[in-house]
Backbone bond lengths (Angstrom), bond angles and torsions (degrees), N, CA, C in turn:
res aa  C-N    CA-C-N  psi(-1)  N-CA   C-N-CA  omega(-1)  CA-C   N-CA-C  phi
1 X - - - 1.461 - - 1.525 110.38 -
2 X 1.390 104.20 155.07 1.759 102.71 -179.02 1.651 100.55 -151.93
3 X 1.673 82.57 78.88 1.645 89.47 -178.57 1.672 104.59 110.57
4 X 1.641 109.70 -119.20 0.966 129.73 -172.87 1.875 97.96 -115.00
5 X 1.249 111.75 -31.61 1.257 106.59 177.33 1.650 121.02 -90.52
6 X 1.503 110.00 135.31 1.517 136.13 -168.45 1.749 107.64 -90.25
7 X 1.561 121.11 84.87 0.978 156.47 -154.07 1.562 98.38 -49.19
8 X 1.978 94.62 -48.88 1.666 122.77 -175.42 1.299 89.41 -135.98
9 X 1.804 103.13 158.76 1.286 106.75 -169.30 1.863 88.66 -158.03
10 X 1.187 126.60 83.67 1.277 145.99 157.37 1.388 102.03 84.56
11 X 1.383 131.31 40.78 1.188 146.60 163.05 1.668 94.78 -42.48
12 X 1.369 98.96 147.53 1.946 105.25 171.59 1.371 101.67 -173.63
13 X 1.552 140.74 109.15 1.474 148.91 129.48 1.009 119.05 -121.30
14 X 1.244 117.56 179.97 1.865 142.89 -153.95 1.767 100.36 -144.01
15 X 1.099 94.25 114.57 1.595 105.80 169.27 1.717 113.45 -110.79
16 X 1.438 117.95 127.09 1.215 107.70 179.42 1.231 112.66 -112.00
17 X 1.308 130.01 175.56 1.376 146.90 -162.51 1.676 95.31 -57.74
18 X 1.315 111.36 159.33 1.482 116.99 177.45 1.493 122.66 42.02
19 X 1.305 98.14 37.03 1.754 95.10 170.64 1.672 96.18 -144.34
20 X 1.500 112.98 153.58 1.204 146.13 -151.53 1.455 90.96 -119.00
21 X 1.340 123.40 103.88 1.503 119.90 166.55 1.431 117.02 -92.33
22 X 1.088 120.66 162.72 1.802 107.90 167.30 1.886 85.97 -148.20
23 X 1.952 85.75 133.41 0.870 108.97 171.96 1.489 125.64 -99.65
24 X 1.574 120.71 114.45 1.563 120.01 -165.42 1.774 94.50 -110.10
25 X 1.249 99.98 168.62 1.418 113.57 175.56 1.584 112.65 151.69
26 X 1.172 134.81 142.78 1.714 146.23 -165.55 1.598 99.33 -56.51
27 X 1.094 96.86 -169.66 2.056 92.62 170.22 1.385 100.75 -93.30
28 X 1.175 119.79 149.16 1.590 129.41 -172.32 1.066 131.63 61.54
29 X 1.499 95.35 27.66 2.357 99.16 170.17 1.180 103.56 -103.32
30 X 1.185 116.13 11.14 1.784 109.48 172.71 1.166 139.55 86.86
31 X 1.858 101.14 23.33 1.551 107.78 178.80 1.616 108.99 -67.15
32 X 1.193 108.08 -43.39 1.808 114.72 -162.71 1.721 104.69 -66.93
33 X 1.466 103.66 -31.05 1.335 107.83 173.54 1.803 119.42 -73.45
34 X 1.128 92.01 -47.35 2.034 107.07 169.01 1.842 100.71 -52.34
35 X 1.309 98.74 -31.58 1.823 93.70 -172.47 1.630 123.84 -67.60
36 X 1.648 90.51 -45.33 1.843 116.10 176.75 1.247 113.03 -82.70
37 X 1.935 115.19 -1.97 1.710 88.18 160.20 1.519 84.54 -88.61
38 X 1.498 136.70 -62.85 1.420 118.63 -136.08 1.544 97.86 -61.57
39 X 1.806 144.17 -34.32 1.247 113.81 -158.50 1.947 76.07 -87.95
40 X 0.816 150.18 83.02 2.045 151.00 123.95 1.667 76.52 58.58
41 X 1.225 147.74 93.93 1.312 142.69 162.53 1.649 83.75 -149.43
42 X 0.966 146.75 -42.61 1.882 130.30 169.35 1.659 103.85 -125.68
43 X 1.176 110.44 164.96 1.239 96.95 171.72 1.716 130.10 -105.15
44 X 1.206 159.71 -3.10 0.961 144.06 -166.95 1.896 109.09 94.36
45 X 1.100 121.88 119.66 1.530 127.50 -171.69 1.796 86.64 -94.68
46 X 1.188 132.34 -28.07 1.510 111.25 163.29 1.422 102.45 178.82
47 X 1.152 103.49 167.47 1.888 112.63 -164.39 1.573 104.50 90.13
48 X 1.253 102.76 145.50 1.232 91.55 166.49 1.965 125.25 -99.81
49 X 1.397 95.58 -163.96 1.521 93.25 162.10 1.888 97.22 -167.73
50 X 1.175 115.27 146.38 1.168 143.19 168.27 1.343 128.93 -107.48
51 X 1.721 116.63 121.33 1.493 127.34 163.48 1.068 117.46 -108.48
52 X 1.674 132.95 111.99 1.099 130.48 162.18 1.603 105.14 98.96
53 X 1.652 107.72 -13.70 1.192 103.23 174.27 1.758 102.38 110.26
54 X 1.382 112.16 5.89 1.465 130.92 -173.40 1.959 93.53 -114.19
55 X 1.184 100.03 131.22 1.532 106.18 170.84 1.448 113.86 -90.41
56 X 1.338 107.77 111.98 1.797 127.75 -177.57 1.374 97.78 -48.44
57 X 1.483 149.19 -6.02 1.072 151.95 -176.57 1.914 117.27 -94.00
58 X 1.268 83.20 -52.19 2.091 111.43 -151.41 1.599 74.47 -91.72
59 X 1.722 122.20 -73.86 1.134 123.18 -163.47 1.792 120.66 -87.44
60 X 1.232 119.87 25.07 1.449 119.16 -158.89 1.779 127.45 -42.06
61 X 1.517 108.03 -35.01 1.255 132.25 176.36 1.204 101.16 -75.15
62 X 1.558 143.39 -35.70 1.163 136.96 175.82 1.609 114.45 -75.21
63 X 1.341 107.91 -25.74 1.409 99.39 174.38 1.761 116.70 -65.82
64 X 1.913 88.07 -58.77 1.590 89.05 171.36 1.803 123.92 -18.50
65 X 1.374 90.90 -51.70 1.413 85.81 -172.62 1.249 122.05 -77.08
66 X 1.251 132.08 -22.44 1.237 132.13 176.90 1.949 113.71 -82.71
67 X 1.311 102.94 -30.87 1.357 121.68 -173.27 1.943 97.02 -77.02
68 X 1.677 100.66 138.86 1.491 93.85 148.30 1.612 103.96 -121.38
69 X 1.265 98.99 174.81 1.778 118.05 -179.70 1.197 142.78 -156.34
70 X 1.075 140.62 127.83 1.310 143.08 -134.26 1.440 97.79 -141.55
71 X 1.544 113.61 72.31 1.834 111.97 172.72 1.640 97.30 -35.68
72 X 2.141 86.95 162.24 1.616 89.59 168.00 1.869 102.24 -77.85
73 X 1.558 131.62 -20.92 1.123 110.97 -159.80 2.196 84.65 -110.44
74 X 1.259 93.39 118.12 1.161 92.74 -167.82 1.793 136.12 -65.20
75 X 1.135 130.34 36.90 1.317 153.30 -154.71 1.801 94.45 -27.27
76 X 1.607 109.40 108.10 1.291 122.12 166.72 1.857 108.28 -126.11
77 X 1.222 98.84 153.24 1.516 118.47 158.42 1.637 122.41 -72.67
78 X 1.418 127.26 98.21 1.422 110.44 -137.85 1.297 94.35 -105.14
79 X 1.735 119.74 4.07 1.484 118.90 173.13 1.639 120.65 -112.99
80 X 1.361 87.25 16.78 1.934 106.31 167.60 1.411 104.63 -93.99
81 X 1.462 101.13 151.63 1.661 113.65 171.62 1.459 101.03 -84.16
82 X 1.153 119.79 170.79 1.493 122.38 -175.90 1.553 105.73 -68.62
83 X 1.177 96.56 -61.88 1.654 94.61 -173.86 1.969 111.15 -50.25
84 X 1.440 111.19 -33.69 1.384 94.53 -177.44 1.620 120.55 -83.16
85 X 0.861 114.92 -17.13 1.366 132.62 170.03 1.663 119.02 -61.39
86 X 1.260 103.38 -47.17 1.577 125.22 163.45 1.704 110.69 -41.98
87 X 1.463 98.72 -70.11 1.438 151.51 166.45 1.645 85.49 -6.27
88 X 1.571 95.65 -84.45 1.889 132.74 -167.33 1.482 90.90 -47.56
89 X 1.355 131.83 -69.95 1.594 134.26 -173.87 1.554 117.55 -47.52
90 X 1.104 102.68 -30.81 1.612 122.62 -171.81 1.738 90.00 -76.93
91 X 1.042 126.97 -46.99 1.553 124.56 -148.47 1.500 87.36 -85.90
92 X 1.575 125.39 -40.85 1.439 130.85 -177.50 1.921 113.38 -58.37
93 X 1.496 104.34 -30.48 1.200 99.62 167.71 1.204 123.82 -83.37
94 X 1.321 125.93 -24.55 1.440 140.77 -158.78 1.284 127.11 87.92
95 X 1.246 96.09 -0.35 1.881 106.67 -174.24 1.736 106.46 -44.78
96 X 1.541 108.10 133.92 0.902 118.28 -175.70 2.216 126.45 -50.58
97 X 1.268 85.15 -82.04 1.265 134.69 150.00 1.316 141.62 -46.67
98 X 1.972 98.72 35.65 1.639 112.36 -164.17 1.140 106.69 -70.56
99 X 1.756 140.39 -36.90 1.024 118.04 172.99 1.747 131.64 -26.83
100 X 1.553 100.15 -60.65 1.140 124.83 -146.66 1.313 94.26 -90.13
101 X 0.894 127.44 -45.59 1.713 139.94 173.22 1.761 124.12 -51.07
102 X 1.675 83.34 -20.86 1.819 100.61 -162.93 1.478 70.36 -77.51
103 X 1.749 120.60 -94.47 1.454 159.69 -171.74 1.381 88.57 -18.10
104 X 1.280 146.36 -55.48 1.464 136.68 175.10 0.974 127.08 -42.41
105 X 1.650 103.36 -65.82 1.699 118.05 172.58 1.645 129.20 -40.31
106 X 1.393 96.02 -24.51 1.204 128.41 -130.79 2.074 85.14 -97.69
107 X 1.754 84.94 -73.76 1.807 78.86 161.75 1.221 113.13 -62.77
108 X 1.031 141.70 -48.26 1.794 120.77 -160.70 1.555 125.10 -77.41
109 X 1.084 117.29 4.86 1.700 152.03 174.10 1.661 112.84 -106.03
110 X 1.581 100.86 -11.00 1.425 101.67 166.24 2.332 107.06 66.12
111 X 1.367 97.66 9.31 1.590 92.90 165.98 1.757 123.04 -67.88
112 X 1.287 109.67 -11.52 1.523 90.30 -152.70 1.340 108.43 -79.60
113 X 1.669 138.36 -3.19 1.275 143.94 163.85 2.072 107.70 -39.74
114 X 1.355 100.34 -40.20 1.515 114.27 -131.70 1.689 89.82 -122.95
115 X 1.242 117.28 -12.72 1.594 132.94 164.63 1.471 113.61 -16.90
116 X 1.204 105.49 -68.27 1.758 104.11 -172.85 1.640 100.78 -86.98
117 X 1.095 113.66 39.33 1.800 94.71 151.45 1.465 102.26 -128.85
118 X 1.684 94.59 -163.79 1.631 109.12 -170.61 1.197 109.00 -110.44
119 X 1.424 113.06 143.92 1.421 93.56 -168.57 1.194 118.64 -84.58
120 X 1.266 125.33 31.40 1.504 138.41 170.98 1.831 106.89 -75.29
121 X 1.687 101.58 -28.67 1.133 107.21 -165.72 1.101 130.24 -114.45
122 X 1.777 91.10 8.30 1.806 115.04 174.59 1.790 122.42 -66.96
123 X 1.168 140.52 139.94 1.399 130.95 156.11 1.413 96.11 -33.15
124 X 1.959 94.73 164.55 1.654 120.22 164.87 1.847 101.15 -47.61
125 X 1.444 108.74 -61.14 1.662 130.82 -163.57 1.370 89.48 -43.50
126 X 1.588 106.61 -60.62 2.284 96.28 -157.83 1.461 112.24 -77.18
127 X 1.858 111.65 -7.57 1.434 120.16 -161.22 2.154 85.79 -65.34
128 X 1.824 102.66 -41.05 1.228 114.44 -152.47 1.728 97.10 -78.71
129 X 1.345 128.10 -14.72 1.120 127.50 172.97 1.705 113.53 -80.07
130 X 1.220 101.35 -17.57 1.912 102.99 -171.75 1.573 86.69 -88.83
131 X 1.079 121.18 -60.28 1.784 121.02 159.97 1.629 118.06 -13.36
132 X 1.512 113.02 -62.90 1.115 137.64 -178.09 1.506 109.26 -61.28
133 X 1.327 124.85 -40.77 1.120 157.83 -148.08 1.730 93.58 -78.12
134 X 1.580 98.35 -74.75 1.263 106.94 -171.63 1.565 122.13 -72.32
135 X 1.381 121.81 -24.88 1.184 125.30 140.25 1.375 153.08 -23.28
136 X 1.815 98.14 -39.63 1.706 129.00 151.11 1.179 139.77 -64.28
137 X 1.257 78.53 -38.56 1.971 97.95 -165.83 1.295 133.35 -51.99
138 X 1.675 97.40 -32.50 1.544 106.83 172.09 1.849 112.36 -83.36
139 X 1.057 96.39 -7.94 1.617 102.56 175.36 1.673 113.98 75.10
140 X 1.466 93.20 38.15 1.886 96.91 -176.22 1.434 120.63 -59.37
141 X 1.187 110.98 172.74 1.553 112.49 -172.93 1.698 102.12 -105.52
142 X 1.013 108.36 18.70 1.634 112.04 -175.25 1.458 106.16 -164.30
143 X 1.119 113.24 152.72 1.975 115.75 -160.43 1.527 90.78 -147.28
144 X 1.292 138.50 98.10 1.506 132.86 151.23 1.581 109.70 -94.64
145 X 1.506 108.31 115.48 1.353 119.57 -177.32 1.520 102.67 -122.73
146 X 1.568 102.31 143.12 0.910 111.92 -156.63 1.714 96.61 -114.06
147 X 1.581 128.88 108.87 1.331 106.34 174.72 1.490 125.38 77.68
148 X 1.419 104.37 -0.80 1.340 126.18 -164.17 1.919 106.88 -39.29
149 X 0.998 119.76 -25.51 1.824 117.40 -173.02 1.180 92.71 -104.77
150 X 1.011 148.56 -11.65 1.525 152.94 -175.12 1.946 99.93 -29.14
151 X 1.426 138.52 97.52 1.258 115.88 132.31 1.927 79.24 117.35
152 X 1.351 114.07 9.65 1.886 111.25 -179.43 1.614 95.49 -107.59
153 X 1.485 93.60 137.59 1.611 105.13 168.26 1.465 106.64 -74.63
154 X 1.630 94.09 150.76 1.705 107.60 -167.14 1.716 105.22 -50.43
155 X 1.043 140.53 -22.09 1.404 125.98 142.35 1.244 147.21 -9.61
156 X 1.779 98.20 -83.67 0.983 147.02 119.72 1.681 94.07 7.08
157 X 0.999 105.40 -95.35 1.662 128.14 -158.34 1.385 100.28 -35.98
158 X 1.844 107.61 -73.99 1.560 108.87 -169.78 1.461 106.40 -59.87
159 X 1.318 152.78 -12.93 1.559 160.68 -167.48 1.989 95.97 -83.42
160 X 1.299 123.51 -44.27 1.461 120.36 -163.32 1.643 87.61 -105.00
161 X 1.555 137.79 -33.70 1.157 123.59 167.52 1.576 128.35 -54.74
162 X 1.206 115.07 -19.81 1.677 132.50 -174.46 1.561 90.77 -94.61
163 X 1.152 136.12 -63.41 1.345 145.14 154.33 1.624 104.92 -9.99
164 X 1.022 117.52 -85.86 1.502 128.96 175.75 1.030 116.87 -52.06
165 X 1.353 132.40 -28.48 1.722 130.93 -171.33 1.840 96.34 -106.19
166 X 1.757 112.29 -11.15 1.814 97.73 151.10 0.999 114.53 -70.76
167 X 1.158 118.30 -36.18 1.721 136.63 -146.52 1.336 93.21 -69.21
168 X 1.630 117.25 -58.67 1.126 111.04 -155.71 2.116 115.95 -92.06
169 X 1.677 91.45 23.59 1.714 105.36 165.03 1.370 113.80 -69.33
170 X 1.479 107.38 -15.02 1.924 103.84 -160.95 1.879 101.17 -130.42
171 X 1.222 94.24 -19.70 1.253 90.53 -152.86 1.886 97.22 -139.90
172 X 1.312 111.05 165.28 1.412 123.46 -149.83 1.938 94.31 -100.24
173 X 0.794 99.66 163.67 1.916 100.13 -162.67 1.382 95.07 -150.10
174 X 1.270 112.81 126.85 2.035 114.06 162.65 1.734 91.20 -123.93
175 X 1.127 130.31 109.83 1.469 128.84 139.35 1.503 118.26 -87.87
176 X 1.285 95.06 153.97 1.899 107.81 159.02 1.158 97.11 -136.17
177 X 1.308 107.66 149.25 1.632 130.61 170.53 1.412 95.18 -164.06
178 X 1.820 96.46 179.90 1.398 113.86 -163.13 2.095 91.89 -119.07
179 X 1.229 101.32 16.51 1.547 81.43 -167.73 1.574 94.65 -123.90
180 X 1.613 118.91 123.86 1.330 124.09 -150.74 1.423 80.27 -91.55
181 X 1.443 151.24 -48.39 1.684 126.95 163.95 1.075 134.92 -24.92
182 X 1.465 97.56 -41.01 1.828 89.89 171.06 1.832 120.09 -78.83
183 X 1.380 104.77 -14.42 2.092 115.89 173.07 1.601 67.67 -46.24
184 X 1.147 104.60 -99.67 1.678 139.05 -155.19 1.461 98.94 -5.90
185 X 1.396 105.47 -91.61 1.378 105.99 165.49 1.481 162.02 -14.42
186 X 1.371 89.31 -41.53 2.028 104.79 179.92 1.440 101.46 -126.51
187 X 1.975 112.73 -45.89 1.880 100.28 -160.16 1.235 91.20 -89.66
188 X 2.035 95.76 146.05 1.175 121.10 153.71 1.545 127.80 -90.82
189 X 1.248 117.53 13.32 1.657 130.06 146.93 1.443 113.90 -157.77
190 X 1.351 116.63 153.90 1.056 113.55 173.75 1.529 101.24 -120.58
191 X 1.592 94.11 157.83 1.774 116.59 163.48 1.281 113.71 -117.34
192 X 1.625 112.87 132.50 1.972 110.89 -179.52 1.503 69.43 -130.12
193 X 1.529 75.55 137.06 1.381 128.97 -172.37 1.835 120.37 -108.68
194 X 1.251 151.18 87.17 1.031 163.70 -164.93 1.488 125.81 -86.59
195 X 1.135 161.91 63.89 1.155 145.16 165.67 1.652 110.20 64.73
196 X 1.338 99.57 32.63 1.899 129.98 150.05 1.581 95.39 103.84
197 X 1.301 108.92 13.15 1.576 90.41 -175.75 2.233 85.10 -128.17
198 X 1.915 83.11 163.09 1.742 98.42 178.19 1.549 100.50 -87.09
199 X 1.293 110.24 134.07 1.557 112.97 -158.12 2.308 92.43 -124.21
200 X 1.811 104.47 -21.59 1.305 113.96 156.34 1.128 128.56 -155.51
201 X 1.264 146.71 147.38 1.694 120.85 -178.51 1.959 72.83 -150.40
202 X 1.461 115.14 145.13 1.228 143.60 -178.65 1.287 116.42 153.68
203 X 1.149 106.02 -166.96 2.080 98.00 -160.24 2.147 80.14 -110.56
204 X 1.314 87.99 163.57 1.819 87.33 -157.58 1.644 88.22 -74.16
205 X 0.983 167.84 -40.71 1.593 147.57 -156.46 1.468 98.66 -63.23
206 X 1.479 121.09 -59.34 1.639 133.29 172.84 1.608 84.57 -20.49
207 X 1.708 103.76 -92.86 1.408 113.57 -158.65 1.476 126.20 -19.64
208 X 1.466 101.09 -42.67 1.532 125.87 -160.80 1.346 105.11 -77.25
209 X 1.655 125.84 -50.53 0.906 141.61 139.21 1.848 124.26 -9.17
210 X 0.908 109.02 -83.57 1.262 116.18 -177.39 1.460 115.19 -75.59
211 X 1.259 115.22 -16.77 1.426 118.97 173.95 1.864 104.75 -72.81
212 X 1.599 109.48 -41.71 1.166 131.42 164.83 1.364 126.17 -31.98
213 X 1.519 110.14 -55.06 1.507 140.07 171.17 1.165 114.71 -52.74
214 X 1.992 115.56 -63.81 1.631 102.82 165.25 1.228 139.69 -103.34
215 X 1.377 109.93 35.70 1.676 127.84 154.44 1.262 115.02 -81.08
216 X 1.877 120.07 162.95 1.206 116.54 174.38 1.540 93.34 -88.39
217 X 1.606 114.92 158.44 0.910 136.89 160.35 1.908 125.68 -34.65
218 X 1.223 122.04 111.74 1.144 118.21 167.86 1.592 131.69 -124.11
219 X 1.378 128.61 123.22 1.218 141.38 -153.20 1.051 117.89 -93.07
220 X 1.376 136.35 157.98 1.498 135.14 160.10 1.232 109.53 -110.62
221 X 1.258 137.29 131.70 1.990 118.22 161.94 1.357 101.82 -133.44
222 X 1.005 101.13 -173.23 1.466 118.32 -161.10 1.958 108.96 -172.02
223 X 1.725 100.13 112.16 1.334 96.49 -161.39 1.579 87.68 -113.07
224 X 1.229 96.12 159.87 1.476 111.38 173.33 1.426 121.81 -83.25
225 X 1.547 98.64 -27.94 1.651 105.94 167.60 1.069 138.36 -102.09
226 X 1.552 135.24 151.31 1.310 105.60 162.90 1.445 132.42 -45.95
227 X 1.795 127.11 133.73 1.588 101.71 -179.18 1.359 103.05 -123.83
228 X 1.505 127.66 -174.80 1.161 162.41 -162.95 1.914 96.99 -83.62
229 X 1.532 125.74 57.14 1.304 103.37 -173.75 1.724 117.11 -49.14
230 X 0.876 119.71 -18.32 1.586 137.88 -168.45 1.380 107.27 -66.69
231 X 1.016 105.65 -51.97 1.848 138.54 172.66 2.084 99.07 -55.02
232 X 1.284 106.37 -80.35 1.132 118.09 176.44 1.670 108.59 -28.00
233 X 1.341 98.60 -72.07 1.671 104.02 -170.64 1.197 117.39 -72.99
234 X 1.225 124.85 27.87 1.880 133.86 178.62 2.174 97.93 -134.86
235 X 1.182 109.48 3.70 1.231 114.90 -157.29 2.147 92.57 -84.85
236 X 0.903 115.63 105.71 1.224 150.72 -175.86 2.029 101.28 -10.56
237 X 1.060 105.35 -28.46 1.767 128.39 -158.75 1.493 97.28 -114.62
238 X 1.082 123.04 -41.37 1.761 126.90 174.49 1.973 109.24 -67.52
239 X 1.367 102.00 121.84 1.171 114.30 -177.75 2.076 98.57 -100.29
240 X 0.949 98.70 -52.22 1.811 113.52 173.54 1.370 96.14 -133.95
241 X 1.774 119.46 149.99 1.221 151.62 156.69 1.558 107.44 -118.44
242 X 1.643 112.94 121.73 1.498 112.95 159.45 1.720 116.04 -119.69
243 X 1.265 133.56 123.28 1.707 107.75 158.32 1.184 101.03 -49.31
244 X 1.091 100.82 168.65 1.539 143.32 -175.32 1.419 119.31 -143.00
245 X 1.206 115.65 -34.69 1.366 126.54 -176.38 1.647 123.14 -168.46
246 X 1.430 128.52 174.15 1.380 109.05 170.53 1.396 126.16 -66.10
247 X 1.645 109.52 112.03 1.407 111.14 176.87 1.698 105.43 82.97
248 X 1.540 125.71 20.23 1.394 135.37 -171.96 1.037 95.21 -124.66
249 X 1.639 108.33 140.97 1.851 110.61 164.57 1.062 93.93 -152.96
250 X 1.380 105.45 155.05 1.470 125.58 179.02 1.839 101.25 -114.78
251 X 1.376 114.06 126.15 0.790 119.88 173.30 1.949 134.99 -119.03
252 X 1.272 107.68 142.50 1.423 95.90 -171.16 1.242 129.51 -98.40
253 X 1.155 174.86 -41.25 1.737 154.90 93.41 1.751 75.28 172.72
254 X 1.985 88.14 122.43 1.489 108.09 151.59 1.331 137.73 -43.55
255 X 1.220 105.15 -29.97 1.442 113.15 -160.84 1.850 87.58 -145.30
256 X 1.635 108.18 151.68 1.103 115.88 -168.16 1.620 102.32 -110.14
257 X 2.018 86.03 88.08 1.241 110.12 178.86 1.580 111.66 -139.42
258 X 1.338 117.74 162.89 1.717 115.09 160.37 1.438 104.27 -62.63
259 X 1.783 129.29 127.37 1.218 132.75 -156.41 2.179 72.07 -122.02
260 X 1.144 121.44 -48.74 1.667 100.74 -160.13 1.222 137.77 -47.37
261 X 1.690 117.97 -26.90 1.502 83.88 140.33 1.436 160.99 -79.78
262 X 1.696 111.84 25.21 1.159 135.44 169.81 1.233 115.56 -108.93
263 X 1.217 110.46 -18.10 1.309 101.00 154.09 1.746 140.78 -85.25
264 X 1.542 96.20 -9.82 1.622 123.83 147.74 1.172 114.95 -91.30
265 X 1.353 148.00 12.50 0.946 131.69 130.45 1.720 134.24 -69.29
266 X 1.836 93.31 -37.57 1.371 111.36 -179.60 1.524 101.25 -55.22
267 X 1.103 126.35 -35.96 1.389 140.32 -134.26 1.791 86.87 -108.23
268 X 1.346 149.94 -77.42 1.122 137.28 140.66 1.324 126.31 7.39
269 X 1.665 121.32 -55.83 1.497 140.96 -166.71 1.499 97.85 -66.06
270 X 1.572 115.71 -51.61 1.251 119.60 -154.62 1.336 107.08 -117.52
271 X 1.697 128.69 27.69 0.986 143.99 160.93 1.547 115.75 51.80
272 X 1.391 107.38 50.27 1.964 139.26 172.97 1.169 97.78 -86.81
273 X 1.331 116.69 121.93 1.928 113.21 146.71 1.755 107.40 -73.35
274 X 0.993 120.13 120.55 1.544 128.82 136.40 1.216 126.73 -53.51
275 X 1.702 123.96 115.59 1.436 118.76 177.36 1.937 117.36 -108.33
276 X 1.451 79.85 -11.73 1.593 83.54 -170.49 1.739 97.89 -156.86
277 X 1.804 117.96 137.78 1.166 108.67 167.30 1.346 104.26 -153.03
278 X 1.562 129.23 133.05 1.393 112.31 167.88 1.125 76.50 -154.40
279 X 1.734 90.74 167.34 1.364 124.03 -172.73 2.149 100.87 -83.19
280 X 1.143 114.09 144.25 1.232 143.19 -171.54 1.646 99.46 -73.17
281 X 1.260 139.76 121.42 1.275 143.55 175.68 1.522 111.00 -109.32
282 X 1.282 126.42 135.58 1.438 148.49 174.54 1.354 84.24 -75.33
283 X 1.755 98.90 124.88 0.955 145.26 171.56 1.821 103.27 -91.32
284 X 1.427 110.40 130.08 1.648 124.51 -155.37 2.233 85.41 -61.57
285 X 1.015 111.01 -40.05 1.199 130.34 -173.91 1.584 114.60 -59.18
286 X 1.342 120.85 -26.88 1.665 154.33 -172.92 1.481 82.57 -81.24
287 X 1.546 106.72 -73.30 1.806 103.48 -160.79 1.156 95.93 -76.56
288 X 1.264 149.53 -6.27 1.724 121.42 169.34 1.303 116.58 -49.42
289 X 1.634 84.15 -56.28 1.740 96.70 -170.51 1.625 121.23 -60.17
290 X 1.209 97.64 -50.97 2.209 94.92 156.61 0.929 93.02 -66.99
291 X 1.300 174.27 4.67 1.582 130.23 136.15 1.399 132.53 -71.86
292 X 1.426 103.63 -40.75 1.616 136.79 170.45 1.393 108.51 -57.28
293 X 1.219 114.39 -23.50 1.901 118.18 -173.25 1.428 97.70 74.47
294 X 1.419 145.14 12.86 1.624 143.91 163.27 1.403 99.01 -73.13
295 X 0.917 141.86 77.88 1.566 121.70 149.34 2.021 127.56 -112.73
């Protein structure tokens, strides 16, 4: 709670080992808040929640340790060198073996280019890798990152996305971001997140899928001839007709049915070659926004 207003409001999933979640939702549905109860950084005004099988409440210090985390606003020491800063986190966990532990992290986070500076004097991208960095280090069994690509050139990007999709072979992953390429890419389910409540959680083809199911039908074609748009958009099965392109239309079906073979029929009737036709797919980015109420 924050105040009078209920941040989350009967939120409930299960994440299991070796899966990559990505957490979507508008600004202020409560991912960043859902993040800082599970890594023990606030606690929860009631209900519980469990990491690892440790209650972020009863056990909070035990989560810490098992949990890593990557706030969205990334809290660094900006007059430490990388390595000592590392160094400092390492000593906070107790990790044995800081040398070796630093120098690891260190390559697999892709720092060691950028090693001898401060991170006062790092890009946004490597600020988010020393972030990333320290998040690892203890070798947790769970990674909630918050925003994690935030501010990396598309480089950048695919280098911490391969990162994350090792990461998340052994070990359990919650991201949020705002960039539905990267769902695609790395998570193997997603959660949309609404104005504190789960509005979907499934792996995105499911989503797409079933979002698919109760939409009306939408078409692509592509005629070889000039046609009759007039004709088209009075055509018995057409609810809306738009071009799209030369001799392209996208079409929308009255009824939430397969319309293409009526639209090869239309096309037959009125003596059109057809060169190209498929059905129109919801884009993961399409169903946010009908879920989110953005459309």
């Amino acid at each position: 709670m924050y105040g009078a207003q209920a941040a989350l409001n009967s939120v409930s999933f299960e994440v299991g080992k070796g899966q990559v979640v990505g957490l979507l939702g508008p600004n202020g549905a409560g991912k960043s808040t859902m993040m800082k109860i599970l890594a023990g950084y606030i606690p929860p005004t009631s209900g519980q929640a469990f990491v690892n099988d440790l209650s972020v409440v009863e056990q909070s210090l035990e989560v810490r340790k098992t949990a890593g985390y990557l706030p969205e606003h990334n809290p660094l020491y900006l007059d430490l060198y990388i390595y000592e800063y590392l160094q400092l986190v390492a000593g906070m966990y107790g990790i044995k073996n800081v040398r070796s532990t630093v120098e690891n992290t260190i390559g697999i986070t892709g720092l060691t280019p950028e090693r001898s500076k401060k991170i006062g004097q790092l890009s946004k991208g490597y600020r988010q890798r020393v972030g990333l960095a320290q998040a690892l280090l203890h070798n947790p069994s769970v990674l909630i990152l918050d925003e994690p690509t935030a501010g990396l050139d598309p480089n950048q990007l695919a280098d911490i996305r391969q990162l994350i999709r090792e990461v998340g072979k052994e070990k359990t992953v919650i991201l949020s971001t705002h960039i539905m390429q990267e769902v695609e890419a790395v998570c193997s389910n997603v959660i949309i997140v609404n104005k504190g409540q789960i509005v979907a959680h499934d792996t995105p083809g499911n989503i797409r899928r079933q979002a698919q199911l109760s939409s009306q039908w939408q078409v692509e074609v592509e005629f070889l001839d000039n046609i009759n748009e007039q004709l088209l958009s009075q055509a018995e099965f057409a609810a809306q007709v738009q071009k799209t392109g030369n001799k392209i239309f996208s079409i929308s079906a009255r009824k939430s049915e397969d319309i293409r073979p009526q639209i090869f029929n239309f096309a037959v009737e009125n003596k059109y070659t057809i060169i190209g036709m498929q059905q129109q797919q919801k884009q993961l980015e399409d169903i946010f926004r009908e879920l989110t109420g953005n459309t």
